[in-house]
Structures are given as structure tokens and as C-alpha cells.
N, C-alpha and C positions, 0 to 999 in steps of 0.2 A: 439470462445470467451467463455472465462470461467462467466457461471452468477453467483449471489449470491442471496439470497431471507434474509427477515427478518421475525422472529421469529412466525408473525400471517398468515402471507404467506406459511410458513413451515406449520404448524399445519391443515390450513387447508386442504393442498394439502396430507398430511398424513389422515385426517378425508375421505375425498375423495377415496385414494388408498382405504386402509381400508376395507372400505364397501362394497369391490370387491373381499376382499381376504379373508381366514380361518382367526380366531381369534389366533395371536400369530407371524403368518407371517412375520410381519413386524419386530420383534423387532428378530426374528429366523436370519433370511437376516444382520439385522447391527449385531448380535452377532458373526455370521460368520466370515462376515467379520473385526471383530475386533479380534478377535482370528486370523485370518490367518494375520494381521500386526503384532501383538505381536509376533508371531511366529519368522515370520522374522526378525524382532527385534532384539528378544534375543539369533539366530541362531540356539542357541540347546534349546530345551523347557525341555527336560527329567533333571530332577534334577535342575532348575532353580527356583526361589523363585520370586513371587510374591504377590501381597500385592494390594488386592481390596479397594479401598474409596465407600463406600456405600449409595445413598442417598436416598430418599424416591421418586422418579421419575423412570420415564422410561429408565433414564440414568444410574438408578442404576442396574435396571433389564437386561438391555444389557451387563454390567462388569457382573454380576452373572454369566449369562447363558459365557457369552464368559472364565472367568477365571473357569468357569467347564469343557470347552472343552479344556483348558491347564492343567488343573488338570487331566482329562482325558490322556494326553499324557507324564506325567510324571512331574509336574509341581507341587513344594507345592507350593499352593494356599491358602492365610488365608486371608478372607474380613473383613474388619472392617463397623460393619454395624453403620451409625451415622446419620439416618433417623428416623420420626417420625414414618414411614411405610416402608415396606421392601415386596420386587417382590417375595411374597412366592412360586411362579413355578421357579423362579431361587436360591432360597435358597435352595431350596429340591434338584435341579440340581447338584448345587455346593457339597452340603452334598455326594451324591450319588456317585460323580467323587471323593470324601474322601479330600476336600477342608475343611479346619477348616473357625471357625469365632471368631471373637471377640465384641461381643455385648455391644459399648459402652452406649448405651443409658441407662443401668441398672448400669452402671459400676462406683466405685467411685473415689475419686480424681487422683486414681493412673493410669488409663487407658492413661492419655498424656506420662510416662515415658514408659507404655509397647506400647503403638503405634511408637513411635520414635526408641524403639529396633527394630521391623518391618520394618519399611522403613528405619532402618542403614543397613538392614539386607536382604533386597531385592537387586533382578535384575533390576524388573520391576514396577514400581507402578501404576496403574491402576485411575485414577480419576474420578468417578460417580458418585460425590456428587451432581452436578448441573447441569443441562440441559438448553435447550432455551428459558424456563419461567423462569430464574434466573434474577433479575435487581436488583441495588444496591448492600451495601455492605452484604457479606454473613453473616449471624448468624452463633451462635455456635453451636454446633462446628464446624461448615463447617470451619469456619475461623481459628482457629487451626487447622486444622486439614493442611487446604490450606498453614500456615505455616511452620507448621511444614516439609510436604512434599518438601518443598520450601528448607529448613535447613536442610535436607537430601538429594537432589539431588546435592550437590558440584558442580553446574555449574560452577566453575571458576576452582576450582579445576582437575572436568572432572573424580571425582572417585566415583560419586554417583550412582545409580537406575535412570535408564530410568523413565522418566514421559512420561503416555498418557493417553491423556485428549481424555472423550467418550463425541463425536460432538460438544464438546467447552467446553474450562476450566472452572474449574467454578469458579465463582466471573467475570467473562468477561460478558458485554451484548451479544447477540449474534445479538442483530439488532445493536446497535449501535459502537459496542466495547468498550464501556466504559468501566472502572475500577475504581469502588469508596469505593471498599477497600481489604482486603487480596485475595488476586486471585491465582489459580494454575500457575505457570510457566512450561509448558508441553515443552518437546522435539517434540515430536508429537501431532498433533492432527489427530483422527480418525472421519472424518465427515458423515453424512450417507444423501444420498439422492436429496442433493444440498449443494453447499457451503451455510454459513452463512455470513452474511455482517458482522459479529464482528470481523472473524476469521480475515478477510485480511484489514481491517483499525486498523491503531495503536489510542488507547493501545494494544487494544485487539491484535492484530496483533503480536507484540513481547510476549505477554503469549503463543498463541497459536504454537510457533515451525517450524516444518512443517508442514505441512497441507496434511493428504492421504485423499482421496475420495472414500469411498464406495456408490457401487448406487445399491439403493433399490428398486429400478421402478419407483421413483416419477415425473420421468422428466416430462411426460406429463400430470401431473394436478399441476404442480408450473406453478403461474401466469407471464406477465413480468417482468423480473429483478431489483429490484430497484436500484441494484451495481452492476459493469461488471468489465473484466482483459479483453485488448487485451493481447493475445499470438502472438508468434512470425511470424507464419501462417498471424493473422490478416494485425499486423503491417505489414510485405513485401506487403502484396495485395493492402494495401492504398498506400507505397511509391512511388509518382512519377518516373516515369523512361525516359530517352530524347528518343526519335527515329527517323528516319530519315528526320524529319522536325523540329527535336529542332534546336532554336540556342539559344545565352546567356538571349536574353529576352525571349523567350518562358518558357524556364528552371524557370526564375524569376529571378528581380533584388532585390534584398533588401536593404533598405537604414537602417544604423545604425548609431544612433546620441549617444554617450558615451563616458565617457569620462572626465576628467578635469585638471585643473595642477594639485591634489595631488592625482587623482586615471589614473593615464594615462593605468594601467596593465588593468583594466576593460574591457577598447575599444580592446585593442589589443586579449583580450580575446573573447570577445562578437563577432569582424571582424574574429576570427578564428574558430566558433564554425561555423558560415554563410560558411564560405569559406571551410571550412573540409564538409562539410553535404552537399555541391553539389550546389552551388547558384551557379544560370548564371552568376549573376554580384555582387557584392558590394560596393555599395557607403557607404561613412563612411563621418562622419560629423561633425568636433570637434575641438577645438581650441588646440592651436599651441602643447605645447609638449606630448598632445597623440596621434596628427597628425604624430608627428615625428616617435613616437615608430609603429604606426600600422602602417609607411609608409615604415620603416625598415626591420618589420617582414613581411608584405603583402604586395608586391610589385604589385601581382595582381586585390589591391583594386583601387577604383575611388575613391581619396579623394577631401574633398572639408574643407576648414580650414577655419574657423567659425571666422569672427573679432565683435569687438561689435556695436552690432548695427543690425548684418546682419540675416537675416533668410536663413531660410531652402531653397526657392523657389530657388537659383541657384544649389542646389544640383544634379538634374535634376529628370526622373521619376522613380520614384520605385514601386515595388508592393506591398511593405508593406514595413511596420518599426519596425525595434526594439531601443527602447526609454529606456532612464535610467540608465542601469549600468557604476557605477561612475559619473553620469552627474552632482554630485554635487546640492544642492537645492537652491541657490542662484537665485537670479533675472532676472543674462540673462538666467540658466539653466531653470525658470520655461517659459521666452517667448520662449526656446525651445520646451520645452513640447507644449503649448499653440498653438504652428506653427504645428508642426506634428500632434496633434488631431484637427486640421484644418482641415487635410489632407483629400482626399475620399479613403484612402486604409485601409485594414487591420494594425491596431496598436497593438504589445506587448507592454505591460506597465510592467518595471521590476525596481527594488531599486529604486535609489533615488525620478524618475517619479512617483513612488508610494507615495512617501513619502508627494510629493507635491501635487497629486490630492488627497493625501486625506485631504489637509486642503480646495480645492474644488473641492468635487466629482459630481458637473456640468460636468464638464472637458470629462467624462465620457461618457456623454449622447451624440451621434454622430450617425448617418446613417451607416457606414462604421465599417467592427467588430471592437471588441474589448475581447482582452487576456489579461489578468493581471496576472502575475505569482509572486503571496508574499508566505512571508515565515509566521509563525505565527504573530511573532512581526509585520510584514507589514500587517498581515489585522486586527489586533487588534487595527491597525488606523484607516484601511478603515471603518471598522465595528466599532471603538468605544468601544472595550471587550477587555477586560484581558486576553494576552496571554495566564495564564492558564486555561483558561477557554476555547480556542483554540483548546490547545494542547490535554486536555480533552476529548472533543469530537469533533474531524475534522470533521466527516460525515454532521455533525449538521450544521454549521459554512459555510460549503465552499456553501452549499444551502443555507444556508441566504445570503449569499454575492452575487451569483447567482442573488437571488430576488431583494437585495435592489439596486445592482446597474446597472443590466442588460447588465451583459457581463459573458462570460466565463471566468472560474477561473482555473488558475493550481496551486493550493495550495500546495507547496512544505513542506518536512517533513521526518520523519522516513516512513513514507506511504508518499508517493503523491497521490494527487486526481485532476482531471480534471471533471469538472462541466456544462456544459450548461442546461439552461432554460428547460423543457419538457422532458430532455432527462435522461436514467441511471448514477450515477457517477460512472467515470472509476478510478480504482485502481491502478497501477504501480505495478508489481512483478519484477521490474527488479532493477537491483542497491544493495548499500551495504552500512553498516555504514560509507566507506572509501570517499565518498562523502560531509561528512559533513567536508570539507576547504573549507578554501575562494577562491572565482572566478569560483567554479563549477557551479553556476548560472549566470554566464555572458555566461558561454560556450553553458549553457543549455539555455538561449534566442537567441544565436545563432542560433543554430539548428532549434529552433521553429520559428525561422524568417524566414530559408529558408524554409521551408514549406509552411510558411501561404504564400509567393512569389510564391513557387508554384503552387499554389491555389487549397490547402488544409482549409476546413474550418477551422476556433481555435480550436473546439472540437476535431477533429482527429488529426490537425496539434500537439496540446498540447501533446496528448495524443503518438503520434509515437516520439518526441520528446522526452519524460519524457524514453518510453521505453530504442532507444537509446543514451539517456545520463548513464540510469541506468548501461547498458550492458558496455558501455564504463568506468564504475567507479567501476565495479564487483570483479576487483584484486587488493588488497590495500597492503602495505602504495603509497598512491598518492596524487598527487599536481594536481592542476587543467591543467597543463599542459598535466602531464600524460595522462587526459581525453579527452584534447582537441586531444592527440596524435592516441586516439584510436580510435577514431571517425570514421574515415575514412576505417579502417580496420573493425568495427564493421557494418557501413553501407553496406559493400561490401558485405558480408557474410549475409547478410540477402536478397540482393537481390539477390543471388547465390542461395540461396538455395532452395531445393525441397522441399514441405511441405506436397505436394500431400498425402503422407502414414501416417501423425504424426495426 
């Protein structure tokens, strides 16, 4: 399991190592290894150009010392120093390896057009203006300087200088991932020590690139993680497996109510994410023509066609439900809802059923779990806030929603997050932008319904879910079909595999 710490957790645990090691240690260890990714990086370092962001932190003293040991192998290396203070044992470093500098802090109007010849003019660009005490928007020049960088990397293009960002871009929180104003857009980021929670929650998370890890020893004095990633390792160890005394109720039945005359594709989605992901059984529960369409595609569901008037109770028993997608918000859809949070099993609450407990989130409050999987716009009901204010800061949000309503949350997103009470928020590293069409979240309460059926609690069940939904939506352009089609392929191969050595 990958952890991640936040910013005062980090410091201390550095305070801590520290006081055990020579004076310099620490920052010798992440220059290192910052230098040996740039390496690989840029394949050939001899005759390669780089181009140091300098700031008055420790972040900046780690690019010094690390762009003296590229300069050392052949590398022009010119820092732009735009600190109030500057890591003079890695200045004299860089100097020594015949690294130039450019000293904008003395420099006048003109140092923005020669800094921009610089990074049109680089391989690589190096970013240490900011470190893990960064919050808010960055001052100047950091903030120039972060756009400029930004205006030089051609990412769309694809003809610019490598960006890396030393242990988090800067203008990113690094506890929260916020972005609240010019921030680095890094290819890479080079982490030291432990992950950071900004790096792998969006915003933060799309500044930050990929994500290398260098470890500096600090594992054993960082505290419990306040943000976690199952790996793939994790995920197969939790997935249920049948063995020689399953049958279709042991495995789990899941009952899914979805569905309406104008979103009938919903249910058919939602029955096939259940039915691809390994449920024993699926009862499906809906009025007449999304009956017809998931009784077409899923011949091996248990239907039961909903007339008005009638509840849930002849459905027969299940082990959980998935509630919601396409159910429509209308009157007999909310005594739907109403009937299944009755119920004593494990409930997903997805679309519409959100929509509706959140005009009353009583509905909520039950003995028996509860998973709510929104998307921002859905919990900006639950919760009451401004999606952008959401989208802002996830980390923040899906523990309030946590709090205020007492149930786990799978906050879907550019990140997803999975949330219970007491426990780390998990991350999702799996998935792709190709994810965001419609009905990949009917698919994706599929999945997580046969889980909680399996009796997996919401927090794991959410969380192996989200993983594979991710994996299953990883090659794009796709339709939510394509997802639901991978599903099955994607599950196989995780429980095949050996993890033992990884």
C-alpha cells in the first residue's frame, strides 16, 4: 500500500531522522537521487541544457546540489536564482561543477525575456522554487517564473523541456493539493522520502506528472498515513474468491433497482457491471421498458418489474443494493429509494437516489452501511457547497461529507477518493481521462455492488471497485460499454496474478 503524509508530518519526521544523521545528509540522499532521474530523463546528460528554478528553501538547495552533479557530467547547467536566500553550499557546488547563474533578484525589467530564452532553450527544467511549506497563490516571481515555465514546456505541442518538479510543484499544496494560483505543470515529479497527499489528489495531482520516489530513510519516523493508494498487490488480496463451498448465494446476490422509461441504458449498465464483476446472483428491479432492455441483454438476471404502487419486498433477498442510476427523482422513484433504505443490507446510493436524499438526508441515517458514490455536482447537494469549491479541494469535502452524514463516500473525479469515518482516504491511481462519458458510473456501482454482496465492507468494497473500474477504462477513446466489456478481463488478471516479488 502506497502511503502519503501531509506537510507537518513530513517535517517532523525529517526533524526526527536528522538529529541521527551528519549535518547535510539529508538533502545529499534527495540530490542524488534527483540527479540520477534527471539522468534518465534526458538519456544523454553530456551536452544537454538545463535550466535550474531557484528558491529560497531546501527545495532549492536539492536542484543546486543535484544540477552540479549534471553539470558535473557534462550538462550546461545555468540556475536562475529568484529567492530571497539561496543554499550557499550548493551554489559554490554548482559554481565548481562550471554551472552558471542568473541572479534575478538584482536583475532589471529585462531578466523575464532572458529567463524565457532559457527554458525555450532547455532539455530539462528543473523546478525549486517551492517546497512543502508552500500554500496559497505563489508570489513573484515564483509566479512568473511558474508561467512562464508553463509557456515553455509545449505540452500540447510535445516540443518543449522536460519539467521536474523537486518534491512538489510549486504553487501545489502539498498536504492538500490545492491550486489557488500559478502553479508548475511538471512532467515529473521527484518526491523524497514519503509521498505527499497533494501530489496524488487533483488539482494537485494533474500538476504534478508522474510521481518517482526517492527514499531517504524516513519511513520509520513518518506517522500513520493520513492518505493511502491500494496497489494492485493490495486490491487481488481483498478480492473475494468462490471455493469449493461457494454457490450463487454465498458468492452474493445483489439486488439493483435502476432504471426508468427515459434512462432505461442506466439499469442495463448498472445489471452488467454486477454481472461482469462476479455476483452470484442479480435481481434487478424496474419498471417495464428497462425491464425489457436488461432482460434482453441479461438473460441471466432475476427480474422483477416494478408496477405502481408496488415495493421492493417481492424482489426477494439480496445482500446489498445498488440504488439510483437512472431511477429518475419522481415520486414512486423516491418510495423506491425510501423501500431499499428500509432495507437491513449494505446500500450504494448512486445518481438520481442521491439527488433525492439529498433534499432528505434523514434517509441516510440506517443501522445497515451505507456507500454514496457522487460526483462533485452530487455532493455539492449533499453538502450544500459550490461545486467549485469541491473540485478545489476534494481531500477537504469528501471528510466533511464523511462527518456530516455518516456513511462512506466514493467521491468520483479526475482523482477519486474513498472516505470512511476514522480511517486514511484512499486514492484511486488507476483509470484515465477516457472515463469521463456517460454510464461509466452506473458500471462502476455495478462493480461495487457486487462486492459489498460479497461481503466486503464499503471502504474496501469502494475502493477495489474504483481501482477496477479505473484499469478497465485505461485505453481510450471508449464508451461505457467498452468498460463494462473489460471488466471481466481486467478482474481475471488480477486474480491470476502473482504479486509475491513486485
Amino acid at each position: 500500500m502506497l502511503s502519503a503524509h501531509t506537510s507537518d508530518q513530513v517535517r517532523t519526521a525529517e526533524a526526527a531522522l536528522m538529529a541521527k544523521l551528519p549535518h547535510g545528509t539529508l538533502m545529499d540522499r534527495a540530490a542524488t537521487g534527483l540527479a540520477v532521474t534527471c539522468a534518465a530523463l534526458l538519456g544523454g546528460v553530456y551536452g544537454s541544457r538545463v535550466v535550474l528554478l531557484v528558491g529560497s528553501g531546501d527545495n532549492g538547495g536539492d536542484a543546486l546540489f543535484a544540477g552540479a552533479r549534471l553539470a558535473a557530467r557534462g550538462a550546461r547547467v545555468e540556475a536562475v536564482l529568484a529567492g530571497t536566500r539561496v543554499h550557499e553550499a550548493g551554489l559554490a557546488a554548482l559554481r565548481r561543477a562550471g554551472g552558471r547563474v542568473l541572479d534575478i533578484r538584482a536583475a532589471e525589467d529585462g531578466w523575464r525575456e532572458r529567463v524565457r530564452a532559457l527554458l525555450g532553450a532547455a532539455d530539462l527544467v528543473m523546478d525549486g522554487l517551492l517546497g512543502i511549506g508552500g500554500s496559497g497563490a505563489p508570489r513573484e516571481p515564483y509566479s512568473t517564473l511558474a508561467g512562464l515555465t508553463r509557456e515553455a514546456s509545449g505540452r500540447a505541442a510535445g516540443d518543449g523541456p522536460l519539467v521536474v518538479a523537486v518534491d512538489v510543484p510549486s504553487g501545489v499544496d502539498a498536504t492538500t493539493g490545492r491550486v489557488e494560483g500559478e502553479a508548475v505543470e511538471a512532467d515529473v515529479t521527484v518526491t523524497f522520502g514519503t509521498y505527499k497527499a497533494g501530489l496524488l489528489v487533483s488539482p494537485g495531482a494533474r500538476h504534478a506528472g508522474r510521481v518517482e520516489f526517492v527514499d531517504i530513510g524516513l519511513g520509520p519516523y513518518t506517522p500513520e498515513p493520513e492518505v493511502t493508494a491500494l496497489t494492485g498487490a493490495d486490491v487481488a488480496a481483498l478480492l473475494p474468491r468462490p471455493d469449493t463451498t461457494s454457490d450463487k448465494y454465498r458468492r452474493g446476490v445483489v439486488g439493483v433497482a435502476a432504471g426508468s422509461h427515459g434512462y432505461t441504458g442506466a439499469a442495463v449498465l448498472a445489471v452488467g457491471g454486477a454481472v461482469r464483476s462476479g455476483a452470484g446472483m442479480v435481481r434487478y428491479a424496474g419498471v417495464a421498458e428497462p425491464v425489457a432492455q436488461v432482460r434482453a441483454r441479461w438473460p441471466e438476471a432475476v427480474i422483477t418489474e416494478l408496477r405502481p404502487g408496488q415495493g421492493i419486498g417481492e424482489v426477494g433477498r439480496v445482500q446489498a443494493w445498488v440504488l439510483g442510476p437512472g431511477l429518475g427523482t419522481g415520486p414512486e422513484s423516491l418510495e423506491v429509494v425510501r423501500a431499499v433504505l428500509a432495507s437491513d443490507v449494505p446500500v450504494l446510493v448512486d445518481a438520481d437516489a442521491l439527488t433525492l436524499v439529498a433534499q432528505d438526508r434523514s434517509l441516510l441515517r440506517r443501522t445497515a452501511p451505507v456507500l454514496v458514490t457522487p460526483h462533485a455536482g452530487e455532493l455539492s447537494r449533499l453538502l450544500g457547497v459550490p461545486r467549485e469549491r469541491i473540485e478545489a479541494d476534494p481531500l477537504d469535502h469528501v471528510r466533511r461529507a464523511v462527518a456530516e452524514l455518516g456513511v462512506t463516500v466514493l467521491l468520483k473525479g479526475s482523482t477519486t477518493l474513498v472516505a470512511r469515518d476514522g480511517l486514511p482516504v484512499r486514492v484511486n491511481l488507476t483509470g484515465s481521462p477516457w472515463l469521463a462519458t456517460a454510464g461509466t458510473g452506473d458500471v462502476l456501482a455495478g462493480i461495487a455492488g457486487t462486492l459489498l454482496a460479497a461481503g466486503l465492507d464499503p471502504y474496501d468494497a469502494a475502493s477495489c471497485a474504483a481501482h477496477l473500474h479505473g484499469l478497465a477504462g485505461a485505453d481510450g477513446p471508449l464508451s461505457a460499454w467498452d468498460v463494462l466489456e473489460a471488466v471481466q478481463g481486467v478482474l481475471r488478471s488480477l486474480l491470476e496474478s502473482d504479486f509475491r516479488s513486485r
